[in-house]
PyMOL commands that place a pseudoatom at each C-alpha (Angstrom):
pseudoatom trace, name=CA, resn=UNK, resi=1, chain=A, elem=C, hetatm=0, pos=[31.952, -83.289, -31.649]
pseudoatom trace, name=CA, resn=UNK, resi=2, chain=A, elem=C, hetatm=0, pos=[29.934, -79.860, -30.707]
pseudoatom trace, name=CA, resn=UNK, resi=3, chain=A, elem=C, hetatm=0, pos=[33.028, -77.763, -31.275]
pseudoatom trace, name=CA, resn=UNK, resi=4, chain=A, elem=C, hetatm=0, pos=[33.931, -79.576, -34.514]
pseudoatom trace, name=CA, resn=UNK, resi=5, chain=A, elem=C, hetatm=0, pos=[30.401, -78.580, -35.185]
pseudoatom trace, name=CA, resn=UNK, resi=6, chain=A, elem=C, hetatm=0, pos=[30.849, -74.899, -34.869]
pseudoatom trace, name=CA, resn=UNK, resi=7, chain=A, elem=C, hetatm=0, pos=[29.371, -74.877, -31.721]
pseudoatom trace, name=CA, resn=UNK, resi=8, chain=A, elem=C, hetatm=0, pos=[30.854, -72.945, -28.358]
pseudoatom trace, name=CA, resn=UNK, resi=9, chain=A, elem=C, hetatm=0, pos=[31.040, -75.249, -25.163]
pseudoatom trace, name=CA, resn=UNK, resi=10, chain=A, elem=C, hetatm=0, pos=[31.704, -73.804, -22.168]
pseudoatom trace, name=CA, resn=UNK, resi=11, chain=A, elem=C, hetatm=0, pos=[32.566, -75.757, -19.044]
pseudoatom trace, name=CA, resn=UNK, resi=12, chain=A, elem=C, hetatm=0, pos=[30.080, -74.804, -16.262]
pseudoatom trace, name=CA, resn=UNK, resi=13, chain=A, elem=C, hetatm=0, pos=[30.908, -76.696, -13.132]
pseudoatom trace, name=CA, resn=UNK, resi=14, chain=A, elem=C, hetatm=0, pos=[32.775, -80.006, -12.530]
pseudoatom trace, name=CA, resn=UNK, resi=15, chain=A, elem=C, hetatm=0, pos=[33.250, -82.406, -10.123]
pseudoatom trace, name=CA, resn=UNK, resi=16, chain=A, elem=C, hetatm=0, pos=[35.189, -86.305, -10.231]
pseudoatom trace, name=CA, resn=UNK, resi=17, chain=A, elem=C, hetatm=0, pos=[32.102, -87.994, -11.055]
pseudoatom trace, name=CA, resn=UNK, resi=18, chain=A, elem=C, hetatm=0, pos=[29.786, -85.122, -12.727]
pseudoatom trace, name=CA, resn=UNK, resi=19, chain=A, elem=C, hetatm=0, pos=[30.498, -82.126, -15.445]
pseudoatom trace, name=CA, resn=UNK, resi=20, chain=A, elem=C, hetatm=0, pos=[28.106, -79.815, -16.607]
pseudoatom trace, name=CA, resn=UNK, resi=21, chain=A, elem=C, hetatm=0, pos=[28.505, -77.974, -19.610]
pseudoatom trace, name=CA, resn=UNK, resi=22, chain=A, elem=C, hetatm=0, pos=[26.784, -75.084, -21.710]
pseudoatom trace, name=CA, resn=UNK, resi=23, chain=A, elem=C, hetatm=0, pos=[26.287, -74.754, -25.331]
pseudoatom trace, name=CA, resn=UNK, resi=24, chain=A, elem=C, hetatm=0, pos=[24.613, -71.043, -26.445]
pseudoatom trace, name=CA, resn=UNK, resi=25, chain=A, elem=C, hetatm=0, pos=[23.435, -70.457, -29.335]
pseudoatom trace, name=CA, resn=UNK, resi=26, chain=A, elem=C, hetatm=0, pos=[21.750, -67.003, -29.881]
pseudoatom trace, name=CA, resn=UNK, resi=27, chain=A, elem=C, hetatm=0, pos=[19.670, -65.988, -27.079]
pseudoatom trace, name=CA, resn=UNK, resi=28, chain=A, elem=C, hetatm=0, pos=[19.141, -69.795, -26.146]
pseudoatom trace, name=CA, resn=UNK, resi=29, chain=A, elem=C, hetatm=0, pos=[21.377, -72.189, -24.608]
pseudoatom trace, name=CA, resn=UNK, resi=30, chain=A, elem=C, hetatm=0, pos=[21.013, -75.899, -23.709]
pseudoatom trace, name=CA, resn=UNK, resi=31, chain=A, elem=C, hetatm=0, pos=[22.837, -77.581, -20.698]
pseudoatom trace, name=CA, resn=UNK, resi=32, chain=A, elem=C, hetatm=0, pos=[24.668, -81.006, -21.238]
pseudoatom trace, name=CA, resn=UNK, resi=33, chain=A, elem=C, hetatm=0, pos=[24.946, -82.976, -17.340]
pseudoatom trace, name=CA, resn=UNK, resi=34, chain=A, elem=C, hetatm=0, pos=[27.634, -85.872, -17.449]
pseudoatom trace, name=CA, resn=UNK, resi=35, chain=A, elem=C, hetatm=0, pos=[27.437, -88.264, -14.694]
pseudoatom trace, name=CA, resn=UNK, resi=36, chain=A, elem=C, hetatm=0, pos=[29.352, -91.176, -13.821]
pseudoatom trace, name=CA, resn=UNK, resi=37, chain=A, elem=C, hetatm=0, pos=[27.117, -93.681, -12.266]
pseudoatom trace, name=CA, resn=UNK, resi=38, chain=A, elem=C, hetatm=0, pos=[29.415, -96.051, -10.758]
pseudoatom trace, name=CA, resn=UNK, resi=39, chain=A, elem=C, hetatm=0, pos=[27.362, -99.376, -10.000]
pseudoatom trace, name=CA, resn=UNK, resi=40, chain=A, elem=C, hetatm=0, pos=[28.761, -102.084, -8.241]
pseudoatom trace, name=CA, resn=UNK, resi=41, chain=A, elem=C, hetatm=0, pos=[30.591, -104.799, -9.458]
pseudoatom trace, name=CA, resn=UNK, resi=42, chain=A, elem=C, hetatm=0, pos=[29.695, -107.696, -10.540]
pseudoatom trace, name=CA, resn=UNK, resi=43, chain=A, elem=C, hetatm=0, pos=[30.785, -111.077, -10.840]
pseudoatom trace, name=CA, resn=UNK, resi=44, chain=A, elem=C, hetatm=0, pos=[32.013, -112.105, -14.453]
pseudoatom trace, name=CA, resn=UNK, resi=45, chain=A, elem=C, hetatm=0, pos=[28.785, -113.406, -16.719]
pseudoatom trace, name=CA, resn=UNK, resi=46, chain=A, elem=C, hetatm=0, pos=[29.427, -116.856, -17.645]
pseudoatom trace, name=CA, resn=UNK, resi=47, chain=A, elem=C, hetatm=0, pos=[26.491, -116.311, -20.214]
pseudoatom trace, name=CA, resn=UNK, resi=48, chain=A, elem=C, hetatm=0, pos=[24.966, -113.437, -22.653]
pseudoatom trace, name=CA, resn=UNK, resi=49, chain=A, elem=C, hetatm=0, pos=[21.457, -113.041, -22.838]
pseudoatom trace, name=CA, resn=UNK, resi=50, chain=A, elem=C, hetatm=0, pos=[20.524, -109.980, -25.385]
pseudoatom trace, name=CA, resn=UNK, resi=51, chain=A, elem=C, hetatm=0, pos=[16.764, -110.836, -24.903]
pseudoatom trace, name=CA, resn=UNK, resi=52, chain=A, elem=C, hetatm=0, pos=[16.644, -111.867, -20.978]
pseudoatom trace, name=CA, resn=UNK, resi=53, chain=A, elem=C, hetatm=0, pos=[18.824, -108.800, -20.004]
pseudoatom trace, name=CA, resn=UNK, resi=54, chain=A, elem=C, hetatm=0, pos=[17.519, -106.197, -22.259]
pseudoatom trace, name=CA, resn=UNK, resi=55, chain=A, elem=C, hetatm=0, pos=[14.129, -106.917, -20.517]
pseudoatom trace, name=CA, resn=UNK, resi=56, chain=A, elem=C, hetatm=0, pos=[15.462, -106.216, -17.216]
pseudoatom trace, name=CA, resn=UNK, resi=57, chain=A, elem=C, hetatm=0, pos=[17.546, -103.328, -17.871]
pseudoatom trace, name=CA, resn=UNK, resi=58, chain=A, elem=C, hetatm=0, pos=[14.661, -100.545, -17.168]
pseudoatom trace, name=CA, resn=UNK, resi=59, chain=A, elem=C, hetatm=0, pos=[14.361, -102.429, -13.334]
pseudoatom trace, name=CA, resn=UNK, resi=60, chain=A, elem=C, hetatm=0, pos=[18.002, -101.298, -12.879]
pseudoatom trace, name=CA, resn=UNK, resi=61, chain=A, elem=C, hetatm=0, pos=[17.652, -98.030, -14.907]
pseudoatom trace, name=CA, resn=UNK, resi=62, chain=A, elem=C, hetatm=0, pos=[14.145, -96.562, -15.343]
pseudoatom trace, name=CA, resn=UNK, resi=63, chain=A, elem=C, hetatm=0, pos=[15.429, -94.575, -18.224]
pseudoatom trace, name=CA, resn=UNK, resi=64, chain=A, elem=C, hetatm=0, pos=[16.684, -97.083, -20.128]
pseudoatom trace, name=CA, resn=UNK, resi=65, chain=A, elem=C, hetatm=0, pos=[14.831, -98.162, -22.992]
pseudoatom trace, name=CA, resn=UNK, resi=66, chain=A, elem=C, hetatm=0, pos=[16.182, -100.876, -25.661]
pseudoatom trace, name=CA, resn=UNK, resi=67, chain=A, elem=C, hetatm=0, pos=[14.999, -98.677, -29.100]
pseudoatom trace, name=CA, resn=UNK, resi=68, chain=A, elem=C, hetatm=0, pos=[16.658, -95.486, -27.699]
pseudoatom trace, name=CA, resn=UNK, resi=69, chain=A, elem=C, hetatm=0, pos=[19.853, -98.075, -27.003]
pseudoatom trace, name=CA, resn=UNK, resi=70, chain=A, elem=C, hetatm=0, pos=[19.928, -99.038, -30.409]
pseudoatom trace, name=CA, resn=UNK, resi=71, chain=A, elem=C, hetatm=0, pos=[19.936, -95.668, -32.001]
pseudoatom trace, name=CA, resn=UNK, resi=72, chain=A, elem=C, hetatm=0, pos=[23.023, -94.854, -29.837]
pseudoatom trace, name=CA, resn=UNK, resi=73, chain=A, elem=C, hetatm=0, pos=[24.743, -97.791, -31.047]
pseudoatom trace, name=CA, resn=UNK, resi=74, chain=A, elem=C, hetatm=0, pos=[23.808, -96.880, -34.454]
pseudoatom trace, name=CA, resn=UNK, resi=75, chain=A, elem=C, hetatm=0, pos=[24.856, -93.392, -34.109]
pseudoatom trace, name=CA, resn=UNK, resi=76, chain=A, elem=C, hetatm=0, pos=[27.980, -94.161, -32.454]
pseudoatom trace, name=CA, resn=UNK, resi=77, chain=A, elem=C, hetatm=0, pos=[31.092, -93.025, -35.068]
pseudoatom trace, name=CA, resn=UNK, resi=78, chain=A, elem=C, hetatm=0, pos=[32.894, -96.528, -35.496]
pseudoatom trace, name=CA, resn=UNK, resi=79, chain=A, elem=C, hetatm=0, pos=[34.995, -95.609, -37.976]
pseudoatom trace, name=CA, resn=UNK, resi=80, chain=A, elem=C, hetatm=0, pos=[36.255, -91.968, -36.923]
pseudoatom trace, name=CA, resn=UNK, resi=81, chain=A, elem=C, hetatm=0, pos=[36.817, -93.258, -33.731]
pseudoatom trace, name=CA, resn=UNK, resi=82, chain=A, elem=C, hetatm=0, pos=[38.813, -96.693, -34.816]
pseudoatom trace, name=CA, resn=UNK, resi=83, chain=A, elem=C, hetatm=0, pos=[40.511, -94.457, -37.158]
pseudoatom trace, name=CA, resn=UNK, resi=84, chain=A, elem=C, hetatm=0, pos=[41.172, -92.098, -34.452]
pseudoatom trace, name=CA, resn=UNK, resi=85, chain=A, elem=C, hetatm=0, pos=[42.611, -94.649, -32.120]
pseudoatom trace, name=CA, resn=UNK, resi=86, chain=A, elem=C, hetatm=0, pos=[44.905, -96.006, -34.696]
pseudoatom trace, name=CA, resn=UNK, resi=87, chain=A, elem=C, hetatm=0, pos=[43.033, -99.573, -35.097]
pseudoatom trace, name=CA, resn=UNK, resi=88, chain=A, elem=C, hetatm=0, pos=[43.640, -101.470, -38.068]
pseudoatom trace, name=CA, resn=UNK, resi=89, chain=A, elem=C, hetatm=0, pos=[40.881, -101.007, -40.860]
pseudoatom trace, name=CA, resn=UNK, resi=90, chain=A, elem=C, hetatm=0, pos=[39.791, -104.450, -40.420]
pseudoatom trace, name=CA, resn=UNK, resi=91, chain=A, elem=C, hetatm=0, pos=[39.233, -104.280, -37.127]
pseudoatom trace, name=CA, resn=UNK, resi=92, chain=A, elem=C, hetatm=0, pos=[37.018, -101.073, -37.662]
pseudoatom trace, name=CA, resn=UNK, resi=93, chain=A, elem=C, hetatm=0, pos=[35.290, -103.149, -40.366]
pseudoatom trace, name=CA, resn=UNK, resi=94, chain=A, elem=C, hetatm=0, pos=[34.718, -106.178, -38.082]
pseudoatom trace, name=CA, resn=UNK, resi=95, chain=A, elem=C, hetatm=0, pos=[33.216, -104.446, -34.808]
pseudoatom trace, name=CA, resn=UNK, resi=96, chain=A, elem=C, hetatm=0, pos=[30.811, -101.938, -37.722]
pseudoatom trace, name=CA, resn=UNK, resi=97, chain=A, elem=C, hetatm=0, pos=[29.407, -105.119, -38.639]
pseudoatom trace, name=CA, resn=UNK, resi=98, chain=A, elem=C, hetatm=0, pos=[28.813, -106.278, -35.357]
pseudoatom trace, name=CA, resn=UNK, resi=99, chain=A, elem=C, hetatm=0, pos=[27.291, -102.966, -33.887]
pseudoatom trace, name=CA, resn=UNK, resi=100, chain=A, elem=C, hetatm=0, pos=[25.175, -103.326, -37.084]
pseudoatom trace, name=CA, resn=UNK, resi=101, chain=A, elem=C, hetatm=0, pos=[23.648, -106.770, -36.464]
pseudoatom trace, name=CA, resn=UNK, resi=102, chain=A, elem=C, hetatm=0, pos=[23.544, -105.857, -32.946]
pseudoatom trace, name=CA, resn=UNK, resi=103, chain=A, elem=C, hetatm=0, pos=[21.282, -102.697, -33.734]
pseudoatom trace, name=CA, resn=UNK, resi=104, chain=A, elem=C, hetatm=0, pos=[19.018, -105.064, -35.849]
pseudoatom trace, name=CA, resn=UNK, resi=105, chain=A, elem=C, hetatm=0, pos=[18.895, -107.597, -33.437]
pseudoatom trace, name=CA, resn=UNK, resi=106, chain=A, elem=C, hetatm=0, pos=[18.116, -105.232, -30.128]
pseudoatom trace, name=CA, resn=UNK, resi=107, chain=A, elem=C, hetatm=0, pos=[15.543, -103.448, -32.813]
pseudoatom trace, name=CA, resn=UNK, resi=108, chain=A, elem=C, hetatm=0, pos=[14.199, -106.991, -33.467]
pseudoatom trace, name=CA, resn=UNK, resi=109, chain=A, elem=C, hetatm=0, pos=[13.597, -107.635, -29.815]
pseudoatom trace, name=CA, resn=UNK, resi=110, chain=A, elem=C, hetatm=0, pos=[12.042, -104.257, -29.197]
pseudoatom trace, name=CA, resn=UNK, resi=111, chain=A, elem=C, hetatm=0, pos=[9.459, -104.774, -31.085]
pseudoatom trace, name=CA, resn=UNK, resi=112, chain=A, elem=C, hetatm=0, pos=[6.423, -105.279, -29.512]
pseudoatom trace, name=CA, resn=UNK, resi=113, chain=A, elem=C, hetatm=0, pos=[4.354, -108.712, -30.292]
for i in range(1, 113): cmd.bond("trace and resi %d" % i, "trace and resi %d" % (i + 1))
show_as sticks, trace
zoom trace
């Protein structure tokens, strides 16, 4: 998306589970770190709780916070990526609407009482 952008990324070091890149502009320059974070797996959910788990997300990842979640989701390119990948229009369609109630509803829950 940054060179589609007009920007220049260059590839500063890289390993299997972390890649570093640059991106000048001018005199300045900002570095991007990718890191895979494998975590171990677990067993298969049997149940989905939005509220429950988005609560104790920040034990497992300090960083994480559930607004800052929700403006990724709502950022994310649905349909440029569907299209990219070839899915059918409805499909695209279906899962925007779903990221979109999901972004209300993790906004929703966010909110402090």
């Amino acid at each position: 998306m940054l060179k589609s952008d007009g920007f220049v990324v260059e590839s500063v070091q890289s390993s299997p589970a972390f890649h570093r890149y640059r991106v000048p502009k001018g005199e300045d320059s900002v570095l991007i770190d990718l890191v895979a974070d494998p975590v171990p797996a677990l067993e298969e959910p049997r149940e989905f709780f939005l509220e429950r788990d988005l609560a104790q997300a920040p034990q497992k990842d300090p960083g994480f916070s559930p607004l800052t979640f929700a403006w990724v989701l709502r950022e994310l390119p649905i349909t440029s990526l569907g299209l990219g990948s070839g899915w059918p229009v409805e499909e695209i369609a279906s899962l925007d609407r779903f990221r979109g109630d999901l972004v209300q509803t993790v906004a929703r829950l966010a909110k402090p009482e």
